[in-house]
N, C-alpha and C positions, 0 to 999 in steps of 0.2 A: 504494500500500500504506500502511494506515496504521500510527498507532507504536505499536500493540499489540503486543508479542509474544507475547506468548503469551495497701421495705415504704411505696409511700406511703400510709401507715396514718393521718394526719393531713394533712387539707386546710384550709388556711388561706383564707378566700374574700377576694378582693380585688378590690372592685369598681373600674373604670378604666375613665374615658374617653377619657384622654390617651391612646390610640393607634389610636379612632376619626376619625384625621384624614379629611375628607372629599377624600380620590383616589381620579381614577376608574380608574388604576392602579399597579401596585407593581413593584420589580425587584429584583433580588438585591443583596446589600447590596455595597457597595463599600469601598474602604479611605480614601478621601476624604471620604465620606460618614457620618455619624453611624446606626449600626446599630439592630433591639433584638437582643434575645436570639431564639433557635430557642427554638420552643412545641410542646408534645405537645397535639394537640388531641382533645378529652374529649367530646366532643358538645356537645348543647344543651336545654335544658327550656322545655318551652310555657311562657307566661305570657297570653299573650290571641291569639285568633279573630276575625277580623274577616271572618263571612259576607260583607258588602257588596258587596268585590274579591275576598278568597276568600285574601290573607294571612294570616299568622301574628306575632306578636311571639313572641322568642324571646331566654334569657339565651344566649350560647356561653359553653363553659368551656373552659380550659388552662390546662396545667401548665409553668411556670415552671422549670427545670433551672439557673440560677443562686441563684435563690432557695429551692429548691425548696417552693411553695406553688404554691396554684391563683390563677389569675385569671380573674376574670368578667368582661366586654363583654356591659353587658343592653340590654335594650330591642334590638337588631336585628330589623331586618323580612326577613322570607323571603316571595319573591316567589310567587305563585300554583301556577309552573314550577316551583318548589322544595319547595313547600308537602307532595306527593307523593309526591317521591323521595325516596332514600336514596344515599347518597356510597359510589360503587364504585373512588374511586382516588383518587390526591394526586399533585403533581409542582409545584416552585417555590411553593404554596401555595394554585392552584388546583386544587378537586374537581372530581371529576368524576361527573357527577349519571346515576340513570336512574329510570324509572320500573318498579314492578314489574306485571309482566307485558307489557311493553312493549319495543319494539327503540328508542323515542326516547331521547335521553342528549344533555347539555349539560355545559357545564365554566363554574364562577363563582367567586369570590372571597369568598363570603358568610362563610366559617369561616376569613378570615383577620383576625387582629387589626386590618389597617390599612385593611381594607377599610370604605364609606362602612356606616352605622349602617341608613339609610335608603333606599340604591339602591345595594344589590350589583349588581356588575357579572354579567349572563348571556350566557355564549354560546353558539347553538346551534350542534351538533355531527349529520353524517349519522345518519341510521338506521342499526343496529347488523345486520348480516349474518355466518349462522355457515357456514362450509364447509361441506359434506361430513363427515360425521362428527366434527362439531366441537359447540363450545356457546358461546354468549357471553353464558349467566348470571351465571356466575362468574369475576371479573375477579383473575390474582393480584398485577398490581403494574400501574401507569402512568409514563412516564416524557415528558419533552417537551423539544426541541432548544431551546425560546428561556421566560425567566421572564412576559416582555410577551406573548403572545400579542393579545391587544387592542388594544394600539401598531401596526395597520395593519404587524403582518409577516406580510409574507405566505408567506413561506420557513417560517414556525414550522410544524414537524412533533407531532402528536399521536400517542401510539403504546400501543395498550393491548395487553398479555399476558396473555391469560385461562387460565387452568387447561384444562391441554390441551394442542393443535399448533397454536396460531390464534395468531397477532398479525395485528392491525390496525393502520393509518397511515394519517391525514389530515392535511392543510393546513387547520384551522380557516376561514380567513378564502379560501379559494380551490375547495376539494373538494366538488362536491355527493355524493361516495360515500366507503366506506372502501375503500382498499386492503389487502386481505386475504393475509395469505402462511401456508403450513402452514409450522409446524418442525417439526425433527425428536424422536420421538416421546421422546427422554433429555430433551427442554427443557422436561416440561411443566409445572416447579414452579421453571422457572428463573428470574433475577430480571430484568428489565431497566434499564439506563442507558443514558444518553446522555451521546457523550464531546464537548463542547466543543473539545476539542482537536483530535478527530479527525474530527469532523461526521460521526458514525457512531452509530447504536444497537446494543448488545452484549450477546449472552444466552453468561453462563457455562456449561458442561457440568458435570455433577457431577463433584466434584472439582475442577473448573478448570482444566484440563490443557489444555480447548480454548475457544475463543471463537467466536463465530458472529454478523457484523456485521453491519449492513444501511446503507447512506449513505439521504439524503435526497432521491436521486434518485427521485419515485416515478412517474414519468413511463415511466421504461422497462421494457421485454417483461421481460427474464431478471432477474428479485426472486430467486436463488438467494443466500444466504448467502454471504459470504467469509468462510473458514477460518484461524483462527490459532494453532498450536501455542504452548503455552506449558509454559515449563523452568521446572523449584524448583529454587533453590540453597539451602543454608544453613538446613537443614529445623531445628526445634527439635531439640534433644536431650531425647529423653523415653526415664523406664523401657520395656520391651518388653511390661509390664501395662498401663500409662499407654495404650502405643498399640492395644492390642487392648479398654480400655473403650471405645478413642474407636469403633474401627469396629464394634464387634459393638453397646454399650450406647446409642449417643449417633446422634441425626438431625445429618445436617448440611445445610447450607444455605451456598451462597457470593456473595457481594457485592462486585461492583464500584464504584468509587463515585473521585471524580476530586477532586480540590481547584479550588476554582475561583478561588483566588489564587495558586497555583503552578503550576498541571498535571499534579503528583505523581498519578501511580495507583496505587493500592492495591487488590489484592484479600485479602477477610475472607473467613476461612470459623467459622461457627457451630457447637461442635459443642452440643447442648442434650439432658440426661438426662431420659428420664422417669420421674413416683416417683407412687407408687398415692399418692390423698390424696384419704379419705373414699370418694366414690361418684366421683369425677373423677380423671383422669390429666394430671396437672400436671409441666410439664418446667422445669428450672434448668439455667443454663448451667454446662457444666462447662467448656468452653474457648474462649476466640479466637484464633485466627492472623492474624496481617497477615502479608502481603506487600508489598514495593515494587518497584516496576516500576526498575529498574537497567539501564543499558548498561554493559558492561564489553568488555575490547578481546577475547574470545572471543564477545560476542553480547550479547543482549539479554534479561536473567532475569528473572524473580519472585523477589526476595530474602527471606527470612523477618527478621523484624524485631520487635523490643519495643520500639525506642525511634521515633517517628512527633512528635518535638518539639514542635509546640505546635499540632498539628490534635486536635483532637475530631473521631469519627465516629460520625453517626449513623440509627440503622437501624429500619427499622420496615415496615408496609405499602404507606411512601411511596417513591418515587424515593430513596434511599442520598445525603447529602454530608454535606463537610467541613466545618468552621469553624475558624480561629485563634482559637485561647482568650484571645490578647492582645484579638482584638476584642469578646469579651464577658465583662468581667471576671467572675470567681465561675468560671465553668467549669474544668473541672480539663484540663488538657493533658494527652497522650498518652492519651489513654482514648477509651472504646466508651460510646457511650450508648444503650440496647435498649428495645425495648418490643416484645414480641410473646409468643414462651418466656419470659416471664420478664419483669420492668423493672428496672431497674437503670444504674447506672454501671461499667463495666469497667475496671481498672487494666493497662494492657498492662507497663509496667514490673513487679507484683507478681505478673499472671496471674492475677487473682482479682477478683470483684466486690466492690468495696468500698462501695457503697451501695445497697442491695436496697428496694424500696419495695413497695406492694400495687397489683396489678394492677387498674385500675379495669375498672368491669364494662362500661364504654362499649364499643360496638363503633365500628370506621375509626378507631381509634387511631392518627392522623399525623403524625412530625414535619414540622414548618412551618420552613424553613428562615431565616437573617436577613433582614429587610429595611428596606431605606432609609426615616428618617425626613423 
């Protein structure tokens, strides 16, 4: 059993090649190790076509959350394989590529800051296969057991959660197919993680009340979920208006998400309003919840909590994690960093955004998580 229980309205351009170091890969950053910062990644703009091989030159851009300004990495070359798809998911800072109208799909490193300028890493990944009343167009989040996939491991599990009852799992470097599993039909905007701690992947229920895990075994017959109830202690105290905007006015969305220098788990739940604006339906966040995963000698809670000390978290279309703000100076501790409903900085201590910025128009908007220089 495991130990679940239960406006950036100005862009500043900054061109850098100081973090085009040539490796041919990258790992989640360590505390021994000299870090950079977590990057919102903004896409990329053609600059030249190279018929001959059938590449591309291309600027990337991201956005800086210490500084908050943008930064460019120009001249990158996107390989032929790349040149046609489009990025259907994010996880440690590798995309994950497909092409459209196609079931082929790869995962590389080309959108990340530290990857080489000239020979991003690609790696092919099986043909993409949909159930039975299922679709594997549309992907809602990715997540993966190991940062190196590259690094000859061969344990590293890939694991995509498409819109719908479909996940899929592969072994990159071992699977010639996906292993396909239906969920159940509440999961189908649920988010996925992968616990470190628990060598398990984990789709919240809405609400959060339950968990639904799956280990890295994919080797054997019964892929049925293990179930984990999960208790709230110490709910906030909100007016009985407060709590009737949150469920009638406000979508929610909940997120697991683990620290990867403590093993602290926290589960977020998002509630995000929506407000008519012009010809489009634009949502701001009205509220965050943390929880912390607590043992106490009656059992093992979800505790409601404002104060999360000096983890940042942050959330997006990508796999969910943490940071110590002592390792990236500038970053504000105790806070939420969004991009999706909304971009922004979260204050858990005030309970309000305190830095609202302009949603770029990029689409695969991902945070990129730290990594080792």
């Amino acid at each position: 059993m495991s130990r679940f229980f239960f406006g950036l309205a100005k862009l500043s351009p900054v061109s850098s090649d100081v973090l085009a170091h040539k490796r041919r890969s990258f790992r989640l950053f360590s505390s021994s190790l000299a870090t950079t910062t977590p990057y919102l990644s903004l896409g990329d703009t053609l600059k030249k076509h190279s018929p001959d091989d059938g590449t591309e030159t291309r600027d990337v851009v991201f956005f800086d959350p210490v500084k908050e300004e943008r930064l460019t990495i120009t001249d990158k070359t996107f390989p032929q394989e790349l040149v046609h798809s489009r990025q259907i998911g994010s996880s440690h800072g590798w995309g994950i590529f497909s092409r459209d109208g196609e079931r082929s799909v790869c995962m590389s490193n080309v959108y990340h800051p530290l990857s080489p300028k000239s020979n991003p890493e690609i790696i092919p990944l099986p043909s993409l296969t949909a159930l039975p009343d299922n679709q594997t167009g549309v992907v809602w989040n990715v997540a993966m057991s190991s940062s190196s996939p590259s690094d000859d491991d061969e344990d590293c599990v890939v694991a995509i959660k498409f819109l719908g009852n479909q996940l899929s799992l592969c072994r990159p470097n071992r699977d010639l197919r996906w292993t396909n599993v239906e969920t159940l039909g509440m999961l189908e905007t649920s988010n996925l993680m992968y616990s470190n701690r628990d060598q398990r992947f984990y789709l919240p229920a809405p609400g959060g009340n339950e968990l639904y895990s799956w280990d890295l075994n994919l080797d054997k017959k019964n892929l049925s979920p293990e179930l984990h109830q999960v208790v709230f202690r110490d709910l906030p105290e909100l007016a009985e208006s407060e709590w009737g905007l949150l469920d009638m006015l406000c979508s929610r969305t909940e997120h697991l998400v683990e620290s990867a220098s403590t093993g602290e788990c926290f589960l977020v739940k998002c509630y995000a309003q929506g407000y008519p604006w012009s010809e489009k339906f634009k949502y701001m966040i009205r509220r965050f919840m943390v929880f912390r995963e607590e043992e106490t000698t009656q059992g093992r809670y979800m505790c409601y909590t404002e104060d999360i000390g000096d983890v940042c978290i942050f959330l997006s279309k990508s796999e969910a994690f943490c940071v110590q703000a002592t390792s990236c100076p500038g970053l504000q501790p105790n806070s939420i960093y969004f991009i999706g409903k909304g971009f922004g900085i979260y204050s858990l201590a005030d309970n309000k955004t305190t830095h609202s910025f302009k949603v770029p128009s990029s689409s695969g908007l991902y945070w990129l998580p730290p990594s080792c220089i």
